[in-house]
C-alpha positions in Angstrom: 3.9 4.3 5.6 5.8 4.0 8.6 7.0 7.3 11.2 10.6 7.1 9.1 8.5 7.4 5.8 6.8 10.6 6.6 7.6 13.3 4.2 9.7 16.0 5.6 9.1 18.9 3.4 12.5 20.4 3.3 14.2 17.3 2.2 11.3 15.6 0.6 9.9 17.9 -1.9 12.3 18.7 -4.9 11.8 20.5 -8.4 12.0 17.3 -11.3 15.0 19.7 -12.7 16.7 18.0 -9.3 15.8 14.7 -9.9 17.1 14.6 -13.8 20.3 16.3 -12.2 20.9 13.5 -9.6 18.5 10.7 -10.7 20.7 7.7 -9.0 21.2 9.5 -5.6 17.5 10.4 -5.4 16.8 6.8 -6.3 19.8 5.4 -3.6 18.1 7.8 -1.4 14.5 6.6 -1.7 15.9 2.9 -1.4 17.8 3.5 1.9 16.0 6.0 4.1 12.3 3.8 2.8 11.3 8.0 2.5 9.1 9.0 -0.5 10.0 12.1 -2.2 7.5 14.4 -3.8 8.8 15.7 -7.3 7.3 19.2 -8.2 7.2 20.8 -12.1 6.3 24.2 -12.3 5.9 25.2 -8.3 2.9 22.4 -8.0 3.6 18.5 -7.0 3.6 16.3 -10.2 4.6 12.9 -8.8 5.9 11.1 -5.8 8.8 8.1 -5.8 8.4 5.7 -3.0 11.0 2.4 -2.8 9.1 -0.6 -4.3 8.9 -2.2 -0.9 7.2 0.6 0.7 4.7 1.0 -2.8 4.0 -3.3 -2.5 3.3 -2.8 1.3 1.0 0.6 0.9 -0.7 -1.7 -2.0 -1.1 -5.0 0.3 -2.9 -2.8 2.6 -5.0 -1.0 0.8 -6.7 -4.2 -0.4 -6.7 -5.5 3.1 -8.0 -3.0 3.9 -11.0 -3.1 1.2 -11.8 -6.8 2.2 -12.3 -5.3 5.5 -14.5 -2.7 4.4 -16.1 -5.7 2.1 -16.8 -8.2 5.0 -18.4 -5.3 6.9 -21.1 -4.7 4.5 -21.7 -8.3 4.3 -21.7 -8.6 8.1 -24.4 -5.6 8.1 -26.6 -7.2 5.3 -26.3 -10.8 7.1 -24.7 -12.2 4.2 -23.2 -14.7 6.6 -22.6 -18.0 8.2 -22.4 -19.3 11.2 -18.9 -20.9 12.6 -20.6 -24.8 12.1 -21.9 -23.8 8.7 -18.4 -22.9 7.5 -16.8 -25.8 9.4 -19.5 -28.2 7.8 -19.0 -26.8 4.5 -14.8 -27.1 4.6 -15.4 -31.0 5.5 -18.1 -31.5 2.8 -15.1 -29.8 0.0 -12.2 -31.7 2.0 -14.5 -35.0 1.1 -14.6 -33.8 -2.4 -11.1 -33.9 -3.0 -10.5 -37.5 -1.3 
């Protein structure tokens, strides 16, 4: 998330008897100021809203992130190939498909 997406805890964190209250303004809320809010039940958090947006982009980077976390094992294992190797091998599957 970015610096604007932060949780500020005074705004942020509401009781879920808040958000049945004023469901659509928590929801025009979330989708203007890109902010999640954190709904608590019973004094302890219970879920958090984020703007769909914001959740696709958190989720886009996660698995970025794992196929960076990926390549390194294979980097540290030498399960690679050189830069020629993997330009031979496009040109042999280009052929293919002539």
């Amino acid at each position: 998330m970015n610096n604007s997406s932060r949780i500020e805890i005074d705004q942020d964190i509401q009781p879920l008897s808040e958000f049945r209250k004023h469901a659509a303004d928590f929801i025009d809320r979330i989708k203007n100021q890109k902010r999640p809010i954190v709904l608590t039940q019973h004094g302890k958090g219970a879920a958090v809203l984020v703007d769909v947006s914001e959740y696709q982009r958190m989720i886009d980077k996660i698995e970025l992130m794992e196929e960076l976390i990926e390549a390194e094992r294979q980097i540290t294992k030498g399960e690679v190939v050189s830069h020629e190797e993997a330009k031979n091998k496009i040109k042999e599957n280009l052929a293919k498909w002539k």
